[in-house]
ROZA-532210 format. One record per residue (C-alpha): x, y, z; residue number from 1; residue in three letters. Coordinates in pm, whole numbers. Layout:
BEGIN
X  Y  Z  NUM  ALA
...
//
This chain:
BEGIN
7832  -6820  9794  1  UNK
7644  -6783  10186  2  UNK
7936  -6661  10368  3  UNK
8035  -6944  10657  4  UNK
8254  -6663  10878  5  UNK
8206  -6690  11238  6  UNK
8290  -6346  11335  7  UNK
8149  -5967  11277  8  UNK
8362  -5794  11044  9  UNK
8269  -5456  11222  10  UNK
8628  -5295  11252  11  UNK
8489  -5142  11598  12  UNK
8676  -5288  11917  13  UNK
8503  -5563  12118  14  UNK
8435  -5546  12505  15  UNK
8737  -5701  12706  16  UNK
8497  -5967  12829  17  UNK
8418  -6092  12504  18  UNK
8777  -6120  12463  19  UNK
8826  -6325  12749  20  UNK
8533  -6525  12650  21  UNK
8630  -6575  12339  22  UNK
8982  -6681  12418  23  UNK
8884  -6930  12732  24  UNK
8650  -7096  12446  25  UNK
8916  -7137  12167  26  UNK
9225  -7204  12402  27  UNK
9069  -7442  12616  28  UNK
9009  -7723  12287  29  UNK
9329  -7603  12136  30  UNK
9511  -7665  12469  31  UNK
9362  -8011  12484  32  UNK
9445  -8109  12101  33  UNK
9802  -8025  12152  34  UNK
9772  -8242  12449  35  UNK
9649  -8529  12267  36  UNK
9803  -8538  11921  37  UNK
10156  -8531  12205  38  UNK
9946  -8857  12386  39  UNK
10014  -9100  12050  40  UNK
10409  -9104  12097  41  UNK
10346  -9170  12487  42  UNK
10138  -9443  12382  43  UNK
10378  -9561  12176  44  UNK
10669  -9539  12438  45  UNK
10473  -9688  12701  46  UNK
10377  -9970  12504  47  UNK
10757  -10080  12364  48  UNK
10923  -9959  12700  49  UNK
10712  -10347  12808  50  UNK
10951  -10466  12516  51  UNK
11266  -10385  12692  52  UNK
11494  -10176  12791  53  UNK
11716  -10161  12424  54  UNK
11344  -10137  12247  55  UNK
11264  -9837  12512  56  UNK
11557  -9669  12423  57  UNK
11552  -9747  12026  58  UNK
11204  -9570  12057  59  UNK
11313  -9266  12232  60  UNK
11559  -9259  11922  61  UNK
11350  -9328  11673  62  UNK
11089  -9086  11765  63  UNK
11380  -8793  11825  64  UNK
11476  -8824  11455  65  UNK
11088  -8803  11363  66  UNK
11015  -8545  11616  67  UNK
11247  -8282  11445  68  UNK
11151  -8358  11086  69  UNK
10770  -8297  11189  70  UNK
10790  -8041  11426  71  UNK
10969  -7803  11148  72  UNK
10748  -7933  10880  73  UNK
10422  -7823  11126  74  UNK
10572  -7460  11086  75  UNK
10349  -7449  10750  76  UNK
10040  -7600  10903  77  UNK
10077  -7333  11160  78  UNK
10125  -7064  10875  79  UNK
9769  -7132  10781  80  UNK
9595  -7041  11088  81  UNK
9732  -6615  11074  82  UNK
9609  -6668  10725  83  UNK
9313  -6872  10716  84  UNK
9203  -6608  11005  85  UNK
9306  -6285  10872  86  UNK
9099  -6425  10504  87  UNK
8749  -6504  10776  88  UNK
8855  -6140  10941  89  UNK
8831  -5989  10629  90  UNK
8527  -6209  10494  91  UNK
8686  -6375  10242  92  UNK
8630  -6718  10259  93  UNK
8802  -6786  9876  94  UNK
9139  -6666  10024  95  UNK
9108  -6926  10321  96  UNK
9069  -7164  10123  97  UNK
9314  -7071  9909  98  UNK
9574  -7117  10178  99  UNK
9390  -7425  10349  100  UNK
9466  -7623  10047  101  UNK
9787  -7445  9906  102  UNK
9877  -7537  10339  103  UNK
9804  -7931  10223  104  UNK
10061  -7895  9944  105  UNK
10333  -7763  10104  106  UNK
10308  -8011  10393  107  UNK
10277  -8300  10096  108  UNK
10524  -8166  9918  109  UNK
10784  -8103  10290  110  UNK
10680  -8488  10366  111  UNK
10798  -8647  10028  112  UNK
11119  -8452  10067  113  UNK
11194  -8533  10402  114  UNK
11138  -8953  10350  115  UNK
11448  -8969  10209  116  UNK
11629  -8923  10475  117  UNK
11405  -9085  10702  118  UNK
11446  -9429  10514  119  UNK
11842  -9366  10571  120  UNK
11763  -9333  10933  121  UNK
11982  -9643  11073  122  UNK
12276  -9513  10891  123  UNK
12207  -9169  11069  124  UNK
12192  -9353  11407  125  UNK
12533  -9508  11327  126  UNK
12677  -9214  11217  127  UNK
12605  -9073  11518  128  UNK
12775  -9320  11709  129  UNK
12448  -9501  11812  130  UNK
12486  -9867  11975  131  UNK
12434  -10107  11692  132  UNK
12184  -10288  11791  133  UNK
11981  -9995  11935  134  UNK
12065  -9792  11608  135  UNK
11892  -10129  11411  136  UNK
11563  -10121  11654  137  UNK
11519  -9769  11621  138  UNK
11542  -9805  11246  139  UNK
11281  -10050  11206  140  UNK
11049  -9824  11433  141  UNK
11117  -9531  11182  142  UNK
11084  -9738  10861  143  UNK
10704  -9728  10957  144  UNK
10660  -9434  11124  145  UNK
10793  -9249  10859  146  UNK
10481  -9248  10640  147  UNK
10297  -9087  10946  148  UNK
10469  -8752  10840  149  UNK
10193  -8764  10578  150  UNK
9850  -8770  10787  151  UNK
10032  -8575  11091  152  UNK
10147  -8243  10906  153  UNK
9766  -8297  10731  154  UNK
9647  -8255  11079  155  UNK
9886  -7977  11170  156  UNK
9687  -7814  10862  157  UNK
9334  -7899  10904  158  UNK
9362  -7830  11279  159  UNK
9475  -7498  11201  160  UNK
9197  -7429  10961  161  UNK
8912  -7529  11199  162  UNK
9022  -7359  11508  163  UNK
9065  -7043  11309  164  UNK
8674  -7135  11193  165  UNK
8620  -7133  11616  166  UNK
8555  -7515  11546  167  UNK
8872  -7676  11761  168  UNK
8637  -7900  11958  169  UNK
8582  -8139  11704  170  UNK
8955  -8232  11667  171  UNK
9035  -8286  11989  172  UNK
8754  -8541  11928  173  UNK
8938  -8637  11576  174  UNK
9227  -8696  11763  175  UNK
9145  -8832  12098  176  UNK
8937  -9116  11892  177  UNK
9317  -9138  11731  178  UNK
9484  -9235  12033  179  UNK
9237  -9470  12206  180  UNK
9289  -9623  11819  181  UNK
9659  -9591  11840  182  UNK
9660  -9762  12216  183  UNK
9463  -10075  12092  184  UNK
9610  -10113  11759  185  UNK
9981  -10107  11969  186  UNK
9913  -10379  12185  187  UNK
9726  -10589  11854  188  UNK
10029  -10516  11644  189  UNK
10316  -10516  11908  190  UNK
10269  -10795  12060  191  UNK
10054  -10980  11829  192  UNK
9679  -11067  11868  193  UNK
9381  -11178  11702  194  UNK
9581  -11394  11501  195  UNK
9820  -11173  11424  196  UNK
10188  -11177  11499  197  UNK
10374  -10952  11655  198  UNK
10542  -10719  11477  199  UNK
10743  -10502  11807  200  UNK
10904  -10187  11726  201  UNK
10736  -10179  11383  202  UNK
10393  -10225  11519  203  UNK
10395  -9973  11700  204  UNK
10516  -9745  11344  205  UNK
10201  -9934  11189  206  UNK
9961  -9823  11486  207  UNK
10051  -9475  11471  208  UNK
10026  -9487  11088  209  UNK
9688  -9606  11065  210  UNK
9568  -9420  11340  211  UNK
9679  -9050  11212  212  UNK
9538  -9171  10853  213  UNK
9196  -9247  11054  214  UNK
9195  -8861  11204  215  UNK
9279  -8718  10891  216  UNK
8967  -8925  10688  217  UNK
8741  -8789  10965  218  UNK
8852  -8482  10997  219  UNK
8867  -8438  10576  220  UNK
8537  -8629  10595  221  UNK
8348  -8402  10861  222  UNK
8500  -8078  10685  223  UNK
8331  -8205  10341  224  UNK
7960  -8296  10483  225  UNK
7903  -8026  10738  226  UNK
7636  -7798  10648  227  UNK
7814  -7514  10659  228  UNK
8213  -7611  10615  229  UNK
8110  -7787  10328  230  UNK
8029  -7430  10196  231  UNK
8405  -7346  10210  232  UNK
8472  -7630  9912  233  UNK
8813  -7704  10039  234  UNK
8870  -7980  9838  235  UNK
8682  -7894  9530  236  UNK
8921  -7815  9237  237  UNK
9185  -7919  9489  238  UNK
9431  -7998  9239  239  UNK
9448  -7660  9091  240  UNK
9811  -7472  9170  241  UNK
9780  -7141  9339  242  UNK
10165  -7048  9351  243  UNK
10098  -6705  9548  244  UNK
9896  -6882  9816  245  UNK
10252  -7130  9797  246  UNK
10455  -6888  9795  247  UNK
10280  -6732  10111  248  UNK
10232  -7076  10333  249  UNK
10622  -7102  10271  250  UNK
10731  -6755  10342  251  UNK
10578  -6763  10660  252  UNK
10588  -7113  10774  253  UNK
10936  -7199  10760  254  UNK
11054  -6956  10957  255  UNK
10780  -7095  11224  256  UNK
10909  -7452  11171  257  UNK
11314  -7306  11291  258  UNK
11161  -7125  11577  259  UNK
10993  -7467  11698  260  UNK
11300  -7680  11606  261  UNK
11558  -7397  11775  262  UNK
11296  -7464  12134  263  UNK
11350  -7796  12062  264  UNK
11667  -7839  12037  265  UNK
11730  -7616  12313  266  UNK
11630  -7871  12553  267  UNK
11760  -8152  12386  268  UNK
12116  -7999  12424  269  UNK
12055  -7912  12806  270  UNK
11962  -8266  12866  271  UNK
12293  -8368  12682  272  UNK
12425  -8084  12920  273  UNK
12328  -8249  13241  274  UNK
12428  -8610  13086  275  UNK
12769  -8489  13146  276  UNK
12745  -8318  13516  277  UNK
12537  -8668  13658  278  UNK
12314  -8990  13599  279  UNK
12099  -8808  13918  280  UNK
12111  -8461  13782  281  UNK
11993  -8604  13470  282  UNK
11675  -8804  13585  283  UNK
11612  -8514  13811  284  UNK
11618  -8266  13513  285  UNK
11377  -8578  13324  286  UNK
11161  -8514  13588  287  UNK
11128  -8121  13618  288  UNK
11123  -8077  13212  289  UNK
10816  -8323  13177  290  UNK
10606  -8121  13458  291  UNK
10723  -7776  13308  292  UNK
10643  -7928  12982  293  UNK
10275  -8023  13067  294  UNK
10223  -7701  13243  295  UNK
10354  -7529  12943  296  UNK
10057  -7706  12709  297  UNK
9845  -7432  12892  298  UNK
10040  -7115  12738  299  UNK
10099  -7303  12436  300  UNK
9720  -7368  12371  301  UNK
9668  -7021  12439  302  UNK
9915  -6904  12249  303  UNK
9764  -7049  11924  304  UNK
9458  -6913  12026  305  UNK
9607  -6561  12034  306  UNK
9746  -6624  11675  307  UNK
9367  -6702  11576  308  UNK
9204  -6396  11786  309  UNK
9447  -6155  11627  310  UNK
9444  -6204  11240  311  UNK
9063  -6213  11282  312  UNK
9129  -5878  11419  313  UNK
9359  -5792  11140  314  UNK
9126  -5920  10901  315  UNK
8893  -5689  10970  316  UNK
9157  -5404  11049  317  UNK
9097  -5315  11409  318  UNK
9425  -5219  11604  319  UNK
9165  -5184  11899  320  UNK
9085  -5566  11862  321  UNK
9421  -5646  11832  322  UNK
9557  -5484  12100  323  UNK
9318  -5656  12346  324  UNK
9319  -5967  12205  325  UNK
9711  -5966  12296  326  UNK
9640  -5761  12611  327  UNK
9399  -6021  12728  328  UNK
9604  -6356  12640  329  UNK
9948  -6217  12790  330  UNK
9777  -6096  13123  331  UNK
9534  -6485  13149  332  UNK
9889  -6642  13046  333  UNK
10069  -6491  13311  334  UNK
9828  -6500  13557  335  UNK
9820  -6933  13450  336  UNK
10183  -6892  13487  337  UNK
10212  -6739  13797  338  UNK
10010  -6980  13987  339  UNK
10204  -7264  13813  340  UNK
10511  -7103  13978  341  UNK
10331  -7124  14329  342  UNK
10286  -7493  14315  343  UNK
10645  -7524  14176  344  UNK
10752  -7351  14479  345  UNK
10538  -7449  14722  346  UNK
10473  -7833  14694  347  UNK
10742  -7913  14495  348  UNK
10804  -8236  14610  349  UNK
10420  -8335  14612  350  UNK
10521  -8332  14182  351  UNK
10841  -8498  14235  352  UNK
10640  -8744  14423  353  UNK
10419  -8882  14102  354  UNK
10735  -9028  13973  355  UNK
10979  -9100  14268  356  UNK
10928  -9299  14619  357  UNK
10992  -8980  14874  358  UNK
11074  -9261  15167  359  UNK
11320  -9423  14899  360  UNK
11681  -9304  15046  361  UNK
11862  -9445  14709  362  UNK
11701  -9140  14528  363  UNK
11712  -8913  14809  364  UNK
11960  -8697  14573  365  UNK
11752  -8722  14260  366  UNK
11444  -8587  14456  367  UNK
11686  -8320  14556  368  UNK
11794  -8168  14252  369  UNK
11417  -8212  14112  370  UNK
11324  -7975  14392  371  UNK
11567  -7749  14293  372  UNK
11522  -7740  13941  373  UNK
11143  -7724  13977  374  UNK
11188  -7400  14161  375  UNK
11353  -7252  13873  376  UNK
11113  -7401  13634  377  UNK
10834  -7231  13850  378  UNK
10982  -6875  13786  379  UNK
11076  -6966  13392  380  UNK
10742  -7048  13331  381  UNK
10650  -6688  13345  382  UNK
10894  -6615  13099  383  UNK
10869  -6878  12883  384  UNK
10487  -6792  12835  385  UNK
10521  -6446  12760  386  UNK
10756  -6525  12472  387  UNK
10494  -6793  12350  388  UNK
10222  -6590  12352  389  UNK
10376  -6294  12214  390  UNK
10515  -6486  11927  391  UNK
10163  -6654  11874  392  UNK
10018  -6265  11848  393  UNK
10350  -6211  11605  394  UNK
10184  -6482  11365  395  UNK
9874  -6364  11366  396  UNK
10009  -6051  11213  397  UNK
10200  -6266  11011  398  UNK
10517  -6191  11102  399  UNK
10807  -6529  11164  400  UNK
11113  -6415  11058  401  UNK
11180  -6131  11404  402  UNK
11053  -6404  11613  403  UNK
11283  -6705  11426  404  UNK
11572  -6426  11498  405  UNK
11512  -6345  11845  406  UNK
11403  -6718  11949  407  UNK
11784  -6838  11796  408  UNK
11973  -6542  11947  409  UNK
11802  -6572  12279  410  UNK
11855  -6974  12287  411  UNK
12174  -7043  12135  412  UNK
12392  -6754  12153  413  UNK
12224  -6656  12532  414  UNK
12078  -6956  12638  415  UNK
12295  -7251  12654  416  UNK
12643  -7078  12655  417  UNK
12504  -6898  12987  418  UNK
12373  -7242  13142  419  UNK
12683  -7435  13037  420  UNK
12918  -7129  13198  421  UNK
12703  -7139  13511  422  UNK
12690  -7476  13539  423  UNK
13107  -7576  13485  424  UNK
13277  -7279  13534  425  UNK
13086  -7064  13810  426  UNK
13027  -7402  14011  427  UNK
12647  -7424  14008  428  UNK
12611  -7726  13852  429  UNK
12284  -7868  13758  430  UNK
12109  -7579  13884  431  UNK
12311  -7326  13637  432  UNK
12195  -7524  13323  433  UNK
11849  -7420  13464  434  UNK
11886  -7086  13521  435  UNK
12071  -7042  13162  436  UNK
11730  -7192  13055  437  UNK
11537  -6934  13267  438  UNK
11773  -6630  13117  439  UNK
11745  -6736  12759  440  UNK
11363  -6752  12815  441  UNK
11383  -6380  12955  442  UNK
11550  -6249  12668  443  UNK
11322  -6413  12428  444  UNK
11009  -6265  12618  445  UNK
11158  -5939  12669  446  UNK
11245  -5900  12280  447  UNK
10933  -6064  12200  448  UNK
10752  -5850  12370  449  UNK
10934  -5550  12273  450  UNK
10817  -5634  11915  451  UNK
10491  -5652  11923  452  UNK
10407  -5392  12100  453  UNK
10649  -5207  11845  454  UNK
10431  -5354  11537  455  UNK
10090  -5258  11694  456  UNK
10204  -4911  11746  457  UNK
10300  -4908  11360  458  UNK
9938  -5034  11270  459  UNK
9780  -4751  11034  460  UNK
9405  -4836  11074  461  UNK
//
């Protein structure tokens, strides 16, 4: 078979600048798919927030319960980009295959599992003491959305495989196409159209649905007719078991799904946190976690780009190549990072602005605390993109279960007890629950960090 790898499999260490080159290049499309595969549950919020208030807030709940089940079940789609590029590193395009497709059954396999308690989802809502007719809204949003799991841990997968190829340009376009689908399909289905009626919360389940499945066929179809990715034969024999390729998306992809779920989580509880200190502490913290989130999309991008840079380098055994492949995604994540935290300090309320009148003197206090909390976010996001990026390199020396560790230690047992004790019992309030955030974050980097440069010293080659 012509080989299809994109790389040289020279073991000698590339120039820094290529590096850099080649990380700007593959984090740039990576940074902009994770920023629009997140665009098709705004859609969706945007579109039944027009419903209502009690829809709005049955979608926020609905998409919660899906949110969690995905985002651990994308730990094995993520597994398959350390593998898929230590196997082009290496030239051997049979084992990426191997995992590529072994990655598709896993995810199939997570999905079918995890329906079941998705279809029981209004009796979770209930349970947990959910408003009834909220709890019954969200419900019928989940019913549908449920079989989305499907085509969106199938994108997880083949999104892994082609940016570990160099090839994440084309789904960004995949999934960009996806939303503009998912946006036109929500207002057909939600409110009815075309001679259609509308079908509200569940519409918007169906419009995500069909517009995933529509990414997926593309992407499956462009994989299978390119010139040269057709060469890899990912779906040829694709029925055949390959229980050590199983075995291997497993053993390294659930620990990735915990460490997602545990960062998760950890801002979940901190917004249940505020909840109790405030109704303006709360939509102030709203406020400074959606711009820290969006500015985090840049280290995040990057940091999957790391993953990618470094097993090709361990693919082809080079601890030169994968030292400066982490050397030179830590020091352009930082240096993202560190501007981020100027604006953040600097024109604070310029941000707090897109969302918030600044002449409006009913949220004068809201504005306040935003300011405040955006400071700290300014100095966390240093922090929190060291840990990401240095987990990122972890994975592409295929190595989850430190960084699961250290990410649950440093969130849970460091994290949220420090913010909560800051926050009620050293009087800080608001601002405490940030700067347990910020500490939490520390320790994760610092540990993080700690261990990698620990498992590059131990390379033998």
């Amino acid at each position: 078979m012509t080989s299809v790898l994109p790389i040289s499999t020279s073991p000698s260490a590339a120039p820094w600048g290529s590096h850099v080159r080649e990380t700007v290049l593959l984090g740039l499309p990576l940074i902009a798919a994770q920023l629009a595969q997140t665009a098709l549950n705004v859609t969706n919020t945007l579109v039944l927030g027009r419903l209502g208030p009690e829809e709005l807030a049955a979608s926020v709940l609905g998409w919660q319960i899906f949110f969690v089940v995905w985002m651990f079940g994308s730990g094995f789609g993520f597994a398959v980009m350390p593998l898929v590029a230590g196997a082009i590193g290496s030239n051997d395009p049979r084992g990426g295959r191997r995992f590529v497709r072994m990655g598709l059954w896993v995810s199939f396999a997570y999905a079918c599992l995890m329906i079941v308690p998705l279809w029981n989802a209004h009796a979770i809502f209930l349970a947990l003491g959910q408003e009834p007719v909220i709890a019954a809204l969200a419900a019928d949003y989940t019913d549908i959305l449920k079989w989305s799991l499907f085509p969106q841990l199938s994108i997880i997968v083949l999104r892994s495989f082609l940016g570990a190829l160099g090839r994440p340009s084309v789904v960004v376009a995949a999934l960009v196409a996806g939303v503009a689908i998912n946006a036109m399909l929500n207002l057909v289905f939600v409110f009815g159209g075309f001679g259609l009626p509308g079908m509200g919360m569940r519409g918007a389940g169906f419009a995500t649905l069909i517009a995933t499945t529509c990414v997926v066929l593309f992407l499956i179809a462009y994989i299978s007719r390119h010139r040269i990715l057709r060469q890899q034969e990912i779906f040829v024999r694709f029925f055949k078991p390959d229980m050590p390729a199983v075995l291997e998306v497993f053993r390294l992809g659930w620990p990735i799904g915990i460490t997602i779920v545990a960062e998760v989580a950890l801002f979940t509880a901190t917004s249940f946190m505020m909840g109790q200190i405030g109704a303006m502490e709360l939509a102030a913290h709203g406020i400074a976690l959606q711009l820290s989130g969006l500015a985090f999309m840049i280290p995040l991008g990057l940091s999957s780009a790391t993953t990618i840079r470094v097993g090709h380098a361990v693919g082809r055994r080079s601890k030169d190549d994968v030292y400066r492949a982490t050397v030179t995604s830590l020091a352009m994540g930082v240096a993202v990072a560190v501007a981020t935290a100027a604006l953040f300090l600097t024109i604070p309320r310029t941000f707090v602005g897109l969302y918030l009148d600044l002449d409006d003197a009913a949220v004068a206090s809201v504005i306040g605390f935003a300011v405040t909390f955006l400071a700290v976010a300014g100095l966390f996001q240093i922090v929190d993109g060291v840990q990401a990026l240095s987990s990122g390199a972890l994975r592409g020396m295929r190595e989850t279960r430190v960084p699961m560790i250290i990410a649950l230690v440093s969130y849970w047992v460091i994290g949220v007890p420090t913010g909560y004790g800051l926050a009620h019992h050293a009087g800080l309030g608001g601002v405490g629950i940030w700067w347990g955030l910020a500490i939490g974050l520390a320790v994760a980097a610092i540990l993080m960090t700690a261990r990698l440069l620990s498992r590059i010293r131990s390379l033998r080659y």
